[in-house]
N, C-alpha and C positions, 0 to 999 in steps of 0.2 A: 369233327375235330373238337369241338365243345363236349360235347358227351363224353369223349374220349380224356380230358383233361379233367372232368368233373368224377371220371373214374378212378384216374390215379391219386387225385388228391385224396378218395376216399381210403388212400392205402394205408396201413399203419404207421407206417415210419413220416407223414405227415403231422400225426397227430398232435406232433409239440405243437401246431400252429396256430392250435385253436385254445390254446392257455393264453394267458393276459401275456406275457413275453415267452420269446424260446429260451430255453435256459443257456445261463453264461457259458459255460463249460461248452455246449455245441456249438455255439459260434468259437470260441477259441479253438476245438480241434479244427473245423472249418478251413479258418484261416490258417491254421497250420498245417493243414493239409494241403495247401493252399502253394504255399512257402516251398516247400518239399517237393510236391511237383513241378512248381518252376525250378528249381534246382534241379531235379532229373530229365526234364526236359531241357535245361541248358547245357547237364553234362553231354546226353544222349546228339544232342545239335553240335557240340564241341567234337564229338568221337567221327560225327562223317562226313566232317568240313574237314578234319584235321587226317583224316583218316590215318588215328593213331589209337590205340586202347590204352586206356588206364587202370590203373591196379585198383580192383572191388575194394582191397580195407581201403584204398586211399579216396576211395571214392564215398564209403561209407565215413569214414574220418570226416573226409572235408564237409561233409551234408548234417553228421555232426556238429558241427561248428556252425553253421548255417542257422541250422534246426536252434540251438539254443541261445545263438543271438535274438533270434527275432520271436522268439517263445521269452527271453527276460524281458526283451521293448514292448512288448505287446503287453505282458503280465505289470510290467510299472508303471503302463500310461491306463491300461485299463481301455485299453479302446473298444473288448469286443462286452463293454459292462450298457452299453450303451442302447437303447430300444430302437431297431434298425428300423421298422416300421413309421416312426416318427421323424428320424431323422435324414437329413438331407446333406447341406453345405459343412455340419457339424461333421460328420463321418466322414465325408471329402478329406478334410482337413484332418481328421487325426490318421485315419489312414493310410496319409500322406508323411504325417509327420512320423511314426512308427515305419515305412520303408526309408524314409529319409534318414533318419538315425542308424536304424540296423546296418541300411546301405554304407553310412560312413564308418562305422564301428567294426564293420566288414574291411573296407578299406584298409582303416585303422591296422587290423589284424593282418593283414595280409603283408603290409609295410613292414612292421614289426619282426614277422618272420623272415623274412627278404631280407632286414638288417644284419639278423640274426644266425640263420641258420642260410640266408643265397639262395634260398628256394621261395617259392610260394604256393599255396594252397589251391588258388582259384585264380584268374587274370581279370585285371579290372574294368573289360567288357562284360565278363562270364555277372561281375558281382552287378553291375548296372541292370544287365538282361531279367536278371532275378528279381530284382525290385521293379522293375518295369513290369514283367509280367504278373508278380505278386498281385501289385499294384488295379492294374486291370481286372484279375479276376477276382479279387475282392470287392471290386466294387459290381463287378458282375452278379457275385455270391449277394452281396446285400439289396440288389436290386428284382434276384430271387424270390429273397426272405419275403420283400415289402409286398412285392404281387401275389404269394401263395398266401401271405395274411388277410390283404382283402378280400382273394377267392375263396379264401375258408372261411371269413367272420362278414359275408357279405349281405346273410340272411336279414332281412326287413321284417317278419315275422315278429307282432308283440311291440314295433317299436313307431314311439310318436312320433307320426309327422309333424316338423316343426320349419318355421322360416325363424333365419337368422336375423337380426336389426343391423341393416347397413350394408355397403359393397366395398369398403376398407381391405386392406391388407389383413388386417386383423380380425375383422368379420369374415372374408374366406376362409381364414387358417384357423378360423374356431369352426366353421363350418365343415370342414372337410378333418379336421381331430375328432366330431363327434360322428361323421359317418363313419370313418375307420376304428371309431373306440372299444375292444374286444368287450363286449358282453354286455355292449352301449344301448340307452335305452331310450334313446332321440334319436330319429333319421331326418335331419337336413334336407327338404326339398327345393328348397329356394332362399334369394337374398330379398329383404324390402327396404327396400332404396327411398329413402325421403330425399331424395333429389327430384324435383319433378319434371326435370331435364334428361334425365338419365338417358343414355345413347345406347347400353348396351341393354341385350338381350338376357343374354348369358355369360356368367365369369363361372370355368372350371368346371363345367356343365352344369352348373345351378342357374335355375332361371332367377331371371331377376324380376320382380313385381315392384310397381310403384306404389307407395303409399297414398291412398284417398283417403279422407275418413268417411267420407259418406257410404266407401264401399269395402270397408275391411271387413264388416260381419259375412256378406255376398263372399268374398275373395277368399273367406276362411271356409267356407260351406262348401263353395263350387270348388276346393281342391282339396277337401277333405283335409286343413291342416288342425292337428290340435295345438298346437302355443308357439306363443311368441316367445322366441329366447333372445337377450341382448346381454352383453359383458359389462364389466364395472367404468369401461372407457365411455358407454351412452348411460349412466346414472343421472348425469347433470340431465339431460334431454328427457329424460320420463320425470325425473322429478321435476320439472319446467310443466308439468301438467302434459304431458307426451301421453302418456300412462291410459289418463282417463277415456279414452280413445277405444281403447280394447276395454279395459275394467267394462263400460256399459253395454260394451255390446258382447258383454260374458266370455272375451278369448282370455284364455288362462296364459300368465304371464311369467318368465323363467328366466332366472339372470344366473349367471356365471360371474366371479369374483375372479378368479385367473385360469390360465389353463394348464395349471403346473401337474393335474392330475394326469395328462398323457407323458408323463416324466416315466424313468423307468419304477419310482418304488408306486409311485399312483395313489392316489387315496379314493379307496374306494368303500363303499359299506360293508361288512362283514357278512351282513345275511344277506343282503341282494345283490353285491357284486356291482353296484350299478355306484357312477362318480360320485363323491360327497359336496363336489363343489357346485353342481347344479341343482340348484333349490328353486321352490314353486317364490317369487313374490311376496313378501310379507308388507304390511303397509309401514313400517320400520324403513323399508328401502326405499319409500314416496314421499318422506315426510322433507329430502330436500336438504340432510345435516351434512355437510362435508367434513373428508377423511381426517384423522384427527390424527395428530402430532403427538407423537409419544417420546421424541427425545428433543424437549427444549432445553436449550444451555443454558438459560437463566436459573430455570428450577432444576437441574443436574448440579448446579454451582452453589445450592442451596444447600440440596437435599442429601445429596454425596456422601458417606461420611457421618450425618448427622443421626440422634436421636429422637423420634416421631412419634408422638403418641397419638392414637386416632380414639375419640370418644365414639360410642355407637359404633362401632367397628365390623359390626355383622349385617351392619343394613344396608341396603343396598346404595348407599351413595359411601355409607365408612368403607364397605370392602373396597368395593376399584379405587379407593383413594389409598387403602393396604399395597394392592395390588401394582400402582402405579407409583408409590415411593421406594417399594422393593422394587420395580424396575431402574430409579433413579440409583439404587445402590445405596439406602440410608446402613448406618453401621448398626441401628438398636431400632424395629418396630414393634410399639405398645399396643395391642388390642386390651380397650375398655370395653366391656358390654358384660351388660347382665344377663343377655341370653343365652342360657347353655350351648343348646344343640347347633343355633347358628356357628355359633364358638369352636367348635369341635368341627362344624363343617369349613369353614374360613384355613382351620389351621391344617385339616388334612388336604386342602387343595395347596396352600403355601408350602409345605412340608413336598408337593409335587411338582409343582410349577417351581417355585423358589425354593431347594433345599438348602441355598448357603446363606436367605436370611436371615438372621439374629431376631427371631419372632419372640416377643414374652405375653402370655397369654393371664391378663388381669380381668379378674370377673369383678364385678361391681355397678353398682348404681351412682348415676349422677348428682342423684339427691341424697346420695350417703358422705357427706364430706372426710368426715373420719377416713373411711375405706377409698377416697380419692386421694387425700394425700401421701396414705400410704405408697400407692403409686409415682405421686412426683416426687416423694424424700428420697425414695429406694431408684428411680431413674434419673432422674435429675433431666427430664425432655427438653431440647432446644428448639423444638416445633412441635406444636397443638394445634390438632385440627377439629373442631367440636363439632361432631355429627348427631349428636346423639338428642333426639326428639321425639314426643311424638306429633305425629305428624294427618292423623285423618281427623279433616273438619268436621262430617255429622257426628262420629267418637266423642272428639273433643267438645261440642255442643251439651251432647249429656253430662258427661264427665269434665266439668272446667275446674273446677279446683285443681284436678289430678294435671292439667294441661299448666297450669301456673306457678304448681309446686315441682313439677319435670323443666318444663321449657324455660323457665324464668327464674327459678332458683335453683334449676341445676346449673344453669348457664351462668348464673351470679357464684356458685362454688369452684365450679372451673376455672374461670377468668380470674377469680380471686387470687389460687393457689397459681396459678397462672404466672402472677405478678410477684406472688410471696418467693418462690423457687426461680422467680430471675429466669421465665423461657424466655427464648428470644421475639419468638414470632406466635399468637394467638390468632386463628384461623376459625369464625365463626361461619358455618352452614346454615343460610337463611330463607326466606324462601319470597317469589311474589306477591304473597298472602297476605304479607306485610302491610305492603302497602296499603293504606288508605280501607284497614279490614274490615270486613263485614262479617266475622266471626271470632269464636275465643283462640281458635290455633293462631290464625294470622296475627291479633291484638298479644298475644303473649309472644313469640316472635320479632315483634318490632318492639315490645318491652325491653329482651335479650338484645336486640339491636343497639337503642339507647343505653343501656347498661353496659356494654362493653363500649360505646363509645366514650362514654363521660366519663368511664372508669381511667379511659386509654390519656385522654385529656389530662384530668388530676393528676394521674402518675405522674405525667410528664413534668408539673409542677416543682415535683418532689425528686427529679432526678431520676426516675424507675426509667430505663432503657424498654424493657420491653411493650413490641408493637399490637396493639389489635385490630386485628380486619374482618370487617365484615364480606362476604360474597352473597350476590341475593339471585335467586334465578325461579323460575318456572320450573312445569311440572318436566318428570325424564320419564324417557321411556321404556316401559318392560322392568317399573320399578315395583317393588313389593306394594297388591292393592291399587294398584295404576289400570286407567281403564280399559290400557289395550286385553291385558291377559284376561281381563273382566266378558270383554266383547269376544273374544279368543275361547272362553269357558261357556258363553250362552251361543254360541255358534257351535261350537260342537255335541253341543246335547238339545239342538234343532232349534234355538231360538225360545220366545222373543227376545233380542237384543235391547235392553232399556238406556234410554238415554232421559237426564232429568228435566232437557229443553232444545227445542228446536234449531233455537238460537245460540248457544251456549258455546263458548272458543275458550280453548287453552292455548299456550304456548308450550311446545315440546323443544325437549334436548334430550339425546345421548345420553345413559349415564356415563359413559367415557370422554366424553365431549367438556361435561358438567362437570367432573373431577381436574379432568386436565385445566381447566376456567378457572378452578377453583386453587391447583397448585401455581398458577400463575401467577393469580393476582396475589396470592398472599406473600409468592417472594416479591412481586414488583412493588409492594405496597410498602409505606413506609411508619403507619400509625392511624387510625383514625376514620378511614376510610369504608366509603361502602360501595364496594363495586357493584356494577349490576352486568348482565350477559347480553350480547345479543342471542336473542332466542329466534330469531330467523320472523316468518308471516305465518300469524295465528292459524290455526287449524279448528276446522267449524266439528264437531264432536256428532254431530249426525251425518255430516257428510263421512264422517272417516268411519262410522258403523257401513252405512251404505257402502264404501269402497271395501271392508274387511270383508262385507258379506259377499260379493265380488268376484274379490279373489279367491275365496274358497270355494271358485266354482259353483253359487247358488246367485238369484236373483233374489234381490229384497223387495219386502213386501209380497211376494210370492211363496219363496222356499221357505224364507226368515223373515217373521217380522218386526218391526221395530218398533216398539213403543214407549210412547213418552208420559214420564213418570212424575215429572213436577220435582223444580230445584228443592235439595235436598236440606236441612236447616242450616244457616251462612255460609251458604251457596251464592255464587253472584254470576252473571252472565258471562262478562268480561273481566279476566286478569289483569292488573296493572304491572310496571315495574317500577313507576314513577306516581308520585303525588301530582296535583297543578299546582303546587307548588314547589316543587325540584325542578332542577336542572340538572345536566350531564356535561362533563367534560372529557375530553377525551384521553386515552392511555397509547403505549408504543402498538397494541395489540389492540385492532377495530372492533375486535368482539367484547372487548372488556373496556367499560367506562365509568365514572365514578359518580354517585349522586352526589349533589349539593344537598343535605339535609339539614332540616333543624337540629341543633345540638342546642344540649341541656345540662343547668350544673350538674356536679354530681353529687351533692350533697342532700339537693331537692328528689334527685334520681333515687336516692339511697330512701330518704322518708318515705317517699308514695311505693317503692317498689316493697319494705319493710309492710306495710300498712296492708297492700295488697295477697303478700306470703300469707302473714300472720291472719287475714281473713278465708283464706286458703285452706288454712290448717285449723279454722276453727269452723271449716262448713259454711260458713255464711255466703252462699251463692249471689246473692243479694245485692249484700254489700262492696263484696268483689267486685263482681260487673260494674258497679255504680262508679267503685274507684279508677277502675282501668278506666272506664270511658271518660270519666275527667279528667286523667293523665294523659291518656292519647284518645284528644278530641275529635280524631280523623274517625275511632272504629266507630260506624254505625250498625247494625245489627240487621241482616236480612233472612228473610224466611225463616226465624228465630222467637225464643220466647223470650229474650233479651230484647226485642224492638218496644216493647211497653217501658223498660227503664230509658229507652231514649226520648222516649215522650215524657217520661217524667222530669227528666232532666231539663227539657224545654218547658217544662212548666214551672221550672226551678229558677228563679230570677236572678240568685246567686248563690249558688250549691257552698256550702264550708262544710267544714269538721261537722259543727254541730249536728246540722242534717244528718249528714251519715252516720251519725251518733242516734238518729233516731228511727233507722229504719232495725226493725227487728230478723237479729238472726232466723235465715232458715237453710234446714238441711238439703245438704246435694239430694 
């Protein structure tokens, strides 16, 4: 009998059933095929019960009638659009709800003529019988469909064996979508239960295994499984350090985001046909950042409507924050940037993604004041978000003038014009570096810090309404130069993977995470302020190479190895977000809290930051350095050629003007 079934299926007119759906068009004749033979079968039951004949046109007539009721309900509900293979209780219900209507509409028709003309069509047994039987062998027909789908796509051939995480509702119904998935390239052998209670054996013929960890590598070997697959409901649970578990003992790790792809349009990849939504583990998915909120009513009540201009607009913290005020619906977004090509690419994605925003595309430099206010006279912006930096510390080590006359007097021309054009709200991008630096990005940084705060202050003096805010955060992730894509690049071209210390922890964020923190606080804030993030628990930078190397399927120090390179110049071990001498207060939103920082006149602010430009622009590296670190007494200088003016300065009983008067210009 089996042989004999594996025969017929191989017949042609099966063949639709080995495409990802049978096409729509066959299920509707189907079903109305369906329709029709109940109806000739009701007539045919009518003729020799009643043992009376009826007239063929009247009988074609009435089948007629029949025929294009339940061919209109069928065609506006759309029920035969549906992937019968997938569905269950859904199809129940519509094709319940399509004889029920027809059935009444039938009704409907037949009263009407009965009104009308004292006859009727059909008897309102005949039309019940119809939908009842319809009814059943519809659902007969789809219970067809679903069994000759699995017999035709039931080949294991080429496909990984994998266990599902968990014995949920949820983990069955992903388990059993990815063994039915046409042209699926996971086969589900079982569920792993971290219950260590668990009572059942088997749910839905999948065996159930208990999680050990002592014996997951054994349990993956002795059943021949290749990966662990879990969905975006066990994220908390492997980011809880679940994860590390498999990573060491080299099981390749597979998560699923939803299971919308056994829908009927599917998303599948173009050239392998195989799901998009199941992807290999990247360490982005370990690091623990939960889902991020993209319609707050605070910043929708802001942004609405409003005029936005984004400085730095092409980098990767100005885009998502383009990206994410065109979602809020601003009326006018301004892209600043000097980078061509970014530029062009930013606005053909807007141009795709967002074609109804009001995008104005301004090239310029931050440190061109002239060519910046051209932009706020012609826009007049009632929100600034100042992205635009540079931002690599050993860059910025060599090159510090260029870090002083970008970061600190661009950000002194901004804020300016800022205030000059009456925006409402000023939106500075700042970083952890800040604090307490040991280099020239993070010291010029919390320079622009003070400058916009003393600035925000004065105004206020003088009546100037608009607010500036600081946002200070750690490093994101999968950002332009960021070291995942770094460890991402020396993995795929065989290793070694360099890291610059053993020891050495960042704090990671999202850059979606980071912009959203960042449109928050700036509507929540009111003037003066510096927010800071929470950035979640620090991440050790060689253990996250060891895990990258991991997941991709290799052992480190084996396949890849890793070596350490030595902190790179103001570099420092550990990132701050606070000084020991701040405090934090807290906001309506746990992630976002505000520092207590020293604040400074702005007049003092104006001299030393003047003093510092102007030795900027006249080359004196020297002199420079010497002034920033008297200004902000926190930056000390590590793995740097700037750590000998820190010793000079402690040899310096009391540093003045003069002094610095007598140290001689020298070239960057």
């Amino acid at each position: 009998m089996e042989k004999l079934i594996n025969k017929i299926l191989e017949l042609r007119i099966f063949r639709a059933f080995k495409v990802r759906t049978t096409p729509r068009w066959i299920i509707l004749l189907l079903d109305m095929l369906i329709v029709m033979t109940s109806y000739v079968a009701t007539v045919v039951a009518g003729i020799y019960s009643q043992h009376t004949v009826t007239a063929p046109l009247s009988i074609l007539y009435n089948g007629f009638i029949v025929f294009m009721v339940y061919f209109l309900v069928t065609y506006v509900s759309k029920s035969y659009t549906w992937v019968i293979r997938m569905s269950v209780i859904e199809d129940l219900y519509r094709v319940f709800m399509v004889i029920a209507v027809s059935t009444l509409l039938l009704v409907v028709l037949n009263a009407g003529r009965l009104v009308l003309f004292g006859v009727v069509f059909l008897k309102f047994w005949d039309i019940l019988v119809i939908g009842a039987v319809s009814f059943s062998m519809m659902m007969i027909e789809r219970l067809c469909i679903k069994y000759l789908y699995m017999r035709m796509n039931s080949a294991t051939e080429g496909r990984k064996r994998v266990l599902v995480l968990g014995t949920s509702f949820g983990s069955v119904f992903l388990a059993n979508a990815l063994k039915g998935e046409i042209g699926g390239k996971y086969l589900p052998v079982g569920l792993l239960s971290i219950k260590p209670n668990e009572e059942r054996d088997e749910i839905n013929g999948l065996k159930v295994y208990i999680y050990d960890p002592t014996r997951m590598n054994e349990l993956f070997e002795k059943n021949d499984i290749d990966a662990l697959i879990f969905d975006s409901k066990s994220d908390n649970l492997m980011n809880s350090g679940f994860a590390d578990y498999f990573i060491k003992n080299d099981i390749p790790l597979l998560t699923m985001n939803k299971v919308a792809e056994f829908e009927q349009n599917g998303n599948k990849d173009e050239k392998t046909g195989i799901s998009t939504y199941v992807k290999e583990v990247q360490i982005e998915d370990l690091l623990g950042r939960p889902p991020i909120v993209l319609d707050n009513p605070l910043v929708s009540q802001h942004i609405k409507g409003s005029c936005v201009m984004i400085t730095g607009a092409c980098g990767s913290i100005g885009s998502e924050i383009v990206r994410q005020v065109a979602n809020y619906g601003a009326s006018k977004i301004i892209l600043f940037d000097q980078a061509e090509t970014p530029m062009h690419d930013v606005s053909l994605e807007m141009k795709k993604d967002h074609p109804d925003a009001d995008i104005e595309l301004f090239m310029g430099d931050v440190r061109n004041r002239e060519r910046l206010e051209e932009a706020f006279s012609k826009f007049r912006p009632c929100y600034v978000f100042h992205a635009a930096a540079y931002k690599h510390v050993p860059m910025m080590e060599i090159n510090p003038t260029e870090a002083i006359i970008a970061n600190v007097m661009g950000t002194r021309n901004v804020a300016d014009l800022a205030l000059k054009y009456d925006v409402y709200k000023f939106v500075m991008i700042s970083t952890d570096k800040a604090v307490n630096p040991t280099n020239v990005m993070g010291c010029t940084k919390r320079l622009a810090e003070i400058y916009c705060q003393s600035l925000f202050f004065d105004a206020q003096k003088h009546g100037k309404k608009t607010q500036f805010i600081t946002t200070r955060f750690g490093n994101v992730l999968g950002s332009n130069g960021s070291v995942i894509p770094l460890f991402r690049k020396q993995i795929a071209a065989g290793g070694p993977v360099t890291v610059t210390h053993k020891d050495i922890i960042r704090y990671f964020m999202t850059i979606p995470e980071a912009c959203s923190l960042v449109l928050e606080a700036g509507c929540m804030g009111s003037g003066g302020e510096i927010y800071i993030f929470d950035m979640g628990a620090p991440v050790k930078i060689y253990d996250m190479a060891r895990r990258m190397i991991s997941l991709a399927g290799l052992k480190p120090d084996v396949d890849i190895k890793i070596k350490e390179i030595g902190l790179r110049p103001g570099e420092k071990l550990y990132e701050e977000l606070l000084n020991d001498a701040e405090q934090v207060t807290a906001t309506i939103n746990k992630k976002i809290m505000i520092a207590k920082v020293k604040t400074y006149d702005y007049r003092d602010v104006c001299e030393n930051v003047d003093k510092i430009v102007d030795l900027a622009h006249k080359g004196d590296v020297h002199g420079m350095i010497f002034a920033m670190k008297q200004f902000v007494p926190e930056y000390k200088s590590q793995q740097s050629r700037f750590e000998a003016i820190d010793k000079e300065i402690e040899n310096t009983a009391s540093p003045s003007d003069a002094a610095l008067k007598n140290h001689q210009p020298t070239a960057e």
